[in-house]
N, C-alpha and C positions, 0 to 999 in steps of 0.2 A: 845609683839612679834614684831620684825622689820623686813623689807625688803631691801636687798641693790642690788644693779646693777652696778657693776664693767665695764669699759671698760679700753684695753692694749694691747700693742703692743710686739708679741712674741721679744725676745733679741739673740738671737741666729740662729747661720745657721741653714737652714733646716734640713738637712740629723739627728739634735738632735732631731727634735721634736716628733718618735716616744717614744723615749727611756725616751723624758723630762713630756710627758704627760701620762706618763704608771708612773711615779714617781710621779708628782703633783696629779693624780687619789688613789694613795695606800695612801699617804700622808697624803692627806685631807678625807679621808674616816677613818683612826687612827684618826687623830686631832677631825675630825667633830662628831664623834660617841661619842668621849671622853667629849663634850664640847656641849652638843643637838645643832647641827646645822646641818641645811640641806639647799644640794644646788643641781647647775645646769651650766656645765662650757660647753660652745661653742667655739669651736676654727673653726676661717674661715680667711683661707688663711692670716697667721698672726696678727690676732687679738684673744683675749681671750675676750669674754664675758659672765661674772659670776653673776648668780642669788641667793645668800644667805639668810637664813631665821632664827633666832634666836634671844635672848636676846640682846639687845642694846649692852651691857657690852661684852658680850662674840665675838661678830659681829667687834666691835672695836680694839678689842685685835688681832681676827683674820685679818684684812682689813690691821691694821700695821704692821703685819707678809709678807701679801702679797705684801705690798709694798716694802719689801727689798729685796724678792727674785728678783735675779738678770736675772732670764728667761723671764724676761718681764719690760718694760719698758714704759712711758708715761700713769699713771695710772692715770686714770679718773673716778671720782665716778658722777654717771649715778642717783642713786636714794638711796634715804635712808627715807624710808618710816613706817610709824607704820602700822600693818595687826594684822586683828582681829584673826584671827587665820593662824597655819600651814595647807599649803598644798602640799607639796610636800614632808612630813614624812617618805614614804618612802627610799629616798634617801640622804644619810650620805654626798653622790656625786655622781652624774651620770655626762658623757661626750660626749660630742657630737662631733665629727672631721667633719667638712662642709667645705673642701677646694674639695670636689668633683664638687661644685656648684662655680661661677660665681665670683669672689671677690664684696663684698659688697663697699658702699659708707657708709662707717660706722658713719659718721658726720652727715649722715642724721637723725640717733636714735636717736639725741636729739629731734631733732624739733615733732618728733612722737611721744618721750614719754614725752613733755610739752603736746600737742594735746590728750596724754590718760588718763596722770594724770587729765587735768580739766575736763575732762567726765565719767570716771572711777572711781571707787575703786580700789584702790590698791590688785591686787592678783598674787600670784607667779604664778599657771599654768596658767591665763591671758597673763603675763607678756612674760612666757615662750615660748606660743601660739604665741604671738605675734610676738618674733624675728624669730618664725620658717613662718611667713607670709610672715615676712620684706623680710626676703632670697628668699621666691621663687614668692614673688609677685616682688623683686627688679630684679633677676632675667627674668622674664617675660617681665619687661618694658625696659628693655637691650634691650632683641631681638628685639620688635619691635620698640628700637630708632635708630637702626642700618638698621630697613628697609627702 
């Protein structure tokens, strides 16, 4: 079983992106079901970041699918990791829309997930946990660098 962490930058005006994420949602939930893979796609204020969990083989096939798709651009694979098992089974895909919150400094994920990979084992709802920290711990430290 593998782990991967996608980051990208939406390609399109905004006023698509409900219409474009109600599509990549149905999409990858036909694809993912068909193919045992399970994920977790965040979209914050133009960026897409996606946590998939499946066979090496099936994970690659899907990664170069999503590189072509033209809704997104400047793909950057984040992690590609072996896990001992699945944990996020039940979801074929779930989505997350967090442009309600703050724009991220999204460059900073790297440097956190080298800092969690040498401490950590590799785990999807970890993983998952963790970008929802990054958002409102990054967040938090907005407001009071602005006081």
């Amino acid at each position: 079983m593998q782990l991967v962490m996608y980051i990208s930058d939406y390609a399109r005006p905004i006023n698509y992106l409900e219409d474009d994420l109600t599509q990549i949602l149905a999409s990858a939930i036909s694809h993912n079901r068909s193919h045992d893979i399970t994920g977790v796609l965040f979209f914050d204020n133009g960026k897409f970041i996606q946590i998939l969990e499946g066979t090496k083989q099936e994970l690659n096939a899907l990664l170069e699918r999503i590189k072509l798709d033209t809704r997104h651009k400047n793909f950057k694979l984040l992690m590609d990791e072996p896990i001992d098992k699945r944990e996020i089974q039940d979801w074929s895909m779930k989505a997350f829309d967090l442009t309600e919150h703050e724009p991220q400094d999204w460059t900073q994920l790297e440097d956190l997930r080298d800092a969690y990979l040498n401490t950590f084992k590799v785990s999807s709802k970890q993983i998952s946990s963790w970008i929802s920290h990054f958002i409102k711990d990054y967040a938090r430290f907005k407001k009071h660098e602005r006081s």
